[in-house]
N, C-alpha and C positions, 0 to 999 in steps of 0.2 A: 229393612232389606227390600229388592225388587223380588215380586214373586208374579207369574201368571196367571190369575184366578177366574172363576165364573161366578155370574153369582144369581146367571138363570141358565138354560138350558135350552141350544141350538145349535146353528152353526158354526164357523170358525169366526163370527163377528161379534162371538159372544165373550172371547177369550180376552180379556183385560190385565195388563201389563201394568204394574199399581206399587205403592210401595204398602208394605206389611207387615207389621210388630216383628221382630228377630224372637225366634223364639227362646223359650225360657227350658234353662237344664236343669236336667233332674239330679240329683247328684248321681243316680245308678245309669247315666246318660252320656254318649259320646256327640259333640256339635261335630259338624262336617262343612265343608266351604264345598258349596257343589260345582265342581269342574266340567260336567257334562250330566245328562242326562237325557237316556232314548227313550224314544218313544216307542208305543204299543199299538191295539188296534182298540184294546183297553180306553185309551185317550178318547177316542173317538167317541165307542159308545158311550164315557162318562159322562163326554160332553153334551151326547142328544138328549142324557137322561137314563140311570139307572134308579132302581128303588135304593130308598137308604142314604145315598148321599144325601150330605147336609150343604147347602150352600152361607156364603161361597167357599167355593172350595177350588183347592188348589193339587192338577194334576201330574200325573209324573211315576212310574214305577222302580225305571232304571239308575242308580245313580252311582256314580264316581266321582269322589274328591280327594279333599286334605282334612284332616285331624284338625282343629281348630282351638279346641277343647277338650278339656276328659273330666269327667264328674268324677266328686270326691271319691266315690265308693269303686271305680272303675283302675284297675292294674293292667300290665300289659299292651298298653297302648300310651301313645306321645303324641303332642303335635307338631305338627308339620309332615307325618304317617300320612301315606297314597293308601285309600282304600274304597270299598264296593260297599254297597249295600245288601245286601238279601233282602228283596223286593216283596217284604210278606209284615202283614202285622198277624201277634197269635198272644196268647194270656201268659204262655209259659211257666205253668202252676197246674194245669188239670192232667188229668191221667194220659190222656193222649200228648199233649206237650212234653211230658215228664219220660215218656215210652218214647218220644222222635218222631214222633206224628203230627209233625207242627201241623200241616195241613188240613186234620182231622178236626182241628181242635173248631167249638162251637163260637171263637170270635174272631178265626180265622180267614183273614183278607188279603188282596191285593195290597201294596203302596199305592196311594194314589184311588184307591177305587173308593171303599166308606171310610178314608183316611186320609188327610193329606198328603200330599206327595212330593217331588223330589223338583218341580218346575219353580224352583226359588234360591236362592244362593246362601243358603244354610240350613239346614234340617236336623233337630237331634232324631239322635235313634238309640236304642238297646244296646248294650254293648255284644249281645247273642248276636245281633244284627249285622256287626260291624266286620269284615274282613279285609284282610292286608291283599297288596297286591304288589308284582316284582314292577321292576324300574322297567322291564321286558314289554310291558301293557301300558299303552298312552291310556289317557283319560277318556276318549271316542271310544277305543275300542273296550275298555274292562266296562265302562257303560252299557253296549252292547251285548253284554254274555248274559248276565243274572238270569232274568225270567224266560228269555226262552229256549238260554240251554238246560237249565231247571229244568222246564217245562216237559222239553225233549227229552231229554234223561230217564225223567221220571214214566213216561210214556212206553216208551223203547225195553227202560232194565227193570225200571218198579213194578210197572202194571204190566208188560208184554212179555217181560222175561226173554229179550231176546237172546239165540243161542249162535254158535259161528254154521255156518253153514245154510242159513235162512235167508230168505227173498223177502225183500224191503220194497213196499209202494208209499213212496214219500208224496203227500198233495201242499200245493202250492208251492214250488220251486226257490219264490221268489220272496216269500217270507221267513222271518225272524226263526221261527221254528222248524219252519224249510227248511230252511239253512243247516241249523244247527242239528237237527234229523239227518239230513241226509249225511252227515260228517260221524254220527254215531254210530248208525246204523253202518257204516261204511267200515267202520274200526271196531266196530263187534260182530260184523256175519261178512256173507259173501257180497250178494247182489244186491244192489242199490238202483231205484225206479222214480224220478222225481216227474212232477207234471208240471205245465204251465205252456201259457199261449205263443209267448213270441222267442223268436228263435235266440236273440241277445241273451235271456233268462237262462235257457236249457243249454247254452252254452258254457256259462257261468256253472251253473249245479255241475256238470261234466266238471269242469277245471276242477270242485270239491270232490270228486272221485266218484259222482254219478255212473251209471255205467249204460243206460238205459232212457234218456229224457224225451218225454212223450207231449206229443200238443195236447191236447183234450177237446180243441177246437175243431181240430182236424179229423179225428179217428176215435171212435169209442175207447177210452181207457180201456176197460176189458181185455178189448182186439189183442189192441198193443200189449200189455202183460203177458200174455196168453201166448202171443208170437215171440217172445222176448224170455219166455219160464215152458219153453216148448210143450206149452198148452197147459201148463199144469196153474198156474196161477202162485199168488205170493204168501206166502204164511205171514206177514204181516202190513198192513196198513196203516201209518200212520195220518190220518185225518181231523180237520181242525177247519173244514173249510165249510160243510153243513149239507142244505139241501143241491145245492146245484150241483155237488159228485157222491152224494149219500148214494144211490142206488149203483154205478159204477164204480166206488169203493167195494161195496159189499160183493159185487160180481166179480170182483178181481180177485178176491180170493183161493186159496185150494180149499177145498175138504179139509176141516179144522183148524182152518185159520180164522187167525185174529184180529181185527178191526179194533183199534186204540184212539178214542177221541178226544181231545180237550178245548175246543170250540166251535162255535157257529157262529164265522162270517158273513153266510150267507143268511144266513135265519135259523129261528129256533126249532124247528117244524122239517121235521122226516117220515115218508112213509119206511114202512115193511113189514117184508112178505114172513111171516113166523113160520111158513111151510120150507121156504129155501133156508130160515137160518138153524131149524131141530133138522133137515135133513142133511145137510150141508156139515151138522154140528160144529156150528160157527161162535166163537165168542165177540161180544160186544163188549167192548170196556170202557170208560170214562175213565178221565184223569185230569186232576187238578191241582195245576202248579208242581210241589214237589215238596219236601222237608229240607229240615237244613244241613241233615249230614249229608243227603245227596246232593244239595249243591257244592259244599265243602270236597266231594266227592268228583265231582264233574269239573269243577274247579282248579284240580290235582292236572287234568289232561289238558284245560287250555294255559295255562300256565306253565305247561313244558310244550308247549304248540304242537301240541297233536289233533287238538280242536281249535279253530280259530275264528274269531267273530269277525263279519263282515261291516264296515260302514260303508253305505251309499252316499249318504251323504248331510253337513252339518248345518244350522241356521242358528244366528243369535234367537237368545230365548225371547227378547222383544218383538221379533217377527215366528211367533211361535204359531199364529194364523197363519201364515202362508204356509207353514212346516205340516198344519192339520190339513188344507187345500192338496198338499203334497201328497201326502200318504192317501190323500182318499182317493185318487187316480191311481192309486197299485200301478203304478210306473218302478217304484225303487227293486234294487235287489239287493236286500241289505238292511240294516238299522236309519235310522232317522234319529238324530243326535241333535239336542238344542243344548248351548252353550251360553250360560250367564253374563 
C-alpha cells in the first residue's frame, strides 16, 4: 500500500510518500481502506519529534473508511461497512480499561502519536475501535469529528462538568476543538465566548452560535469577557492554546471558576500567581482526549446533526507536505483532510 512516513524528524520535507507492507490481521482485527483522514496539530509535533516514537513512522489520528475485512473472531461488522476510527490506542485488560477509562490506562495513546496512524490506505484496528457511521456523514466530514470532538466533550461534561446556564470562554476559534467546543458548550449552557485574530474566523464561530467573538489582538481577552458577562467573568474556559493566553484565560474567569486545558500550542511553559488562583478559589484541570463511551456518547449528537464537523479544506495524501506547510500558517477554520 502507499503510506506517508518519516523516518527522521523535521520539517514538512521530511514526510515521504513510499509504498509499505499492507498490514497483517489479527484475527480479533477489523482491515479498513482509509477514505480520508484529518489532520491534527498532533501531526506537526510528531513530525519535529516527540519522545517515544519509533521511526519511521507513519502519522495520522483521524480516520474514515470502508470495512475491507473482518477477522475470524470479530461479529457485527461486514465489508464494505462506512465507519470511524476512535483515534486512541489503550491494552483493554487492565482495571482502568475494564472500568471505561481508556484514557487512564498506562499504554494509553494517540493514533498516530507512539503508534502508527491512519496516513496510509489501510490500517487494521480493534474491533472496540471500530464504529459505524450513517450514509448522513461523507468521509471528510466523519474524519473530522473523532479526536476533537472527544477531546471537547471530555473537557466540557467529563472534567468541567458543564451545567445549563453557565458562561463559556472558548480559545482558538479556528481550531478543531474550537470548533467543536464552542458547538457543545452552546447546546449544554447559555453563553458561548470564542477568540481569534481575524474578523473571517469570529464570523464563522458566530454562524456555530458563538454569541460573543473577541480578537485577542485587539483588546485584552479579560476586558472583553468582562464587558460581555457584565463584569462578572465566565465559569468556564476552555483552553488548549498554552502560554501566549495562559495568564488572560486565568483572568477571565469569575470567583470559582474553571479553567479546562488539553494542550499547548503555544509551549509547554506557564506562569502563575497561586495567590489569585486559592483567592479566586479557581480550579485548574487538565484533560486528555477522552474514553470510548464518551466518544460513543458525543457521537449520538453529531450523528443526528446537532453537532457538526467542519472541513476547511482537502489535499491528496501524496501532497501531505504542503497539507503540514498549511496548517502550520493557522489560516484554516476547520479540519485538514488528506485523501488516499
Amino acid at each position: 500500500m502507499k503510506a506517508v512516513r518519516i523516518h527522521e524528524f523535521g520539517g514538512p520535507e521530511v514526510l515521504r510518500y513510499e509504498d509499505v507492507p499492507d498490514p497483517q490481521l489479527r484475527k480479533d482485527q477489523i482491515l479498513v481502506r482509509v477514505k480520508a483522514c484529518a489532520m491534527n496539530h498532533l501531526d506537526l509535533w510528531v513530525r519535529k519529534g516527540l519522545p517515544g516514537v519509533k521511526l519511521p513512522h507513519i502519522l495520522g489520528s483521524d480516520v474514515a473508511g470502508e470495512i475491507v475485512e473482518v477477522g475470524e473472531y470479530v461479529s457485527g461488522f461486514k465489508t464494505g461497512q462506512r465507519v470511524l476510527l476512535a483515534p486512541m490506542h489503550f491494552c483493554n485488560r487492565c482495571a482502568k480499561c475494564a472500568a471505561g477509562l481508556q484514557n487512564q490506562c498506562r499504554e494509553f495513546t494517540v493514533l498516530g502519536n507512539l503508534v502508527d496512524g491512519g496516513n496510509c490506505e489501510l490500517i487494521a484496528a480493534p474491533v472496540v475501535n471500530v464504529i459505524p457511521i450513517p450514509d448522513s456523514l461523507d468521509f471528510n466530514q466523519a474524519a473530522s469529528v473523532p479526536l476533537v470532538f472527544l477531546t471537547a466533550w471530555h473537557m466540557l461534561v467529563g472534567r468541567a462538568g458543564i451545567r445549563p446556564g453557565q458562561t463559556v470562554l472558548v480559545l482558538g476559534a479556528n481550531s478543531g476543538v474550537g470548533i467543536a467546543g464552542i458547538q457543545i458548550a452552546k447546546s449544554c449552557t447559555g453563553q458561548v465566548s470564542p477568540t481569534d485574530a481575524e474578523e473571517r474566523t469570529r464570523g464563522r464561530a458566530r454562524e456555530l452560535a458563538a454569541d460573543h467573538a473577541i480578537n485577542r489582538y485587539q483588546r485584552k481577552t479579560r476586558g472583553a469577557v468582562r464587558e460581555g458577562t457584565s463584569r462578572e467573568g465566565v465559569d468556564i474556559v476552555l483552553e488548549h492554546v498554552g502560554p501566549a493566553t495562559w495568564d488572560e484565560s486565568l483572568r477571565s474567569l469569575k470567583p470559582a471558576g474553571t479553567l479546562v486545558t488539553c494542550g499547548a500550542t503555544t509551549g509547554p511553559h506557564v506562569g502563575i500567581d497561586l495567590r489569585f488562583v486559592y483567592s479566586r478559589q479557581l480550579s485548574v484541570l487538565g484533560s486528555y482526549m477522552g474514553t470510548v463511551g464518551e466518544l460513543h456518547e458525543v457521537l449520538k449528537h453529531v450523528f443526528s446533526g446537532r453537532l457538526r464537523p467542519v472541513v476547511d479544506r482537502t489535499f491528496p495524501l501524496k501532497e501531505a507536505h504542503a497539507a503540514h506547510e498549511y496548517m502550520e500558517r493557522s489560516q484554516m477554520f476547520g479540519k485538514i483532510v488528506l485523501i488516499p
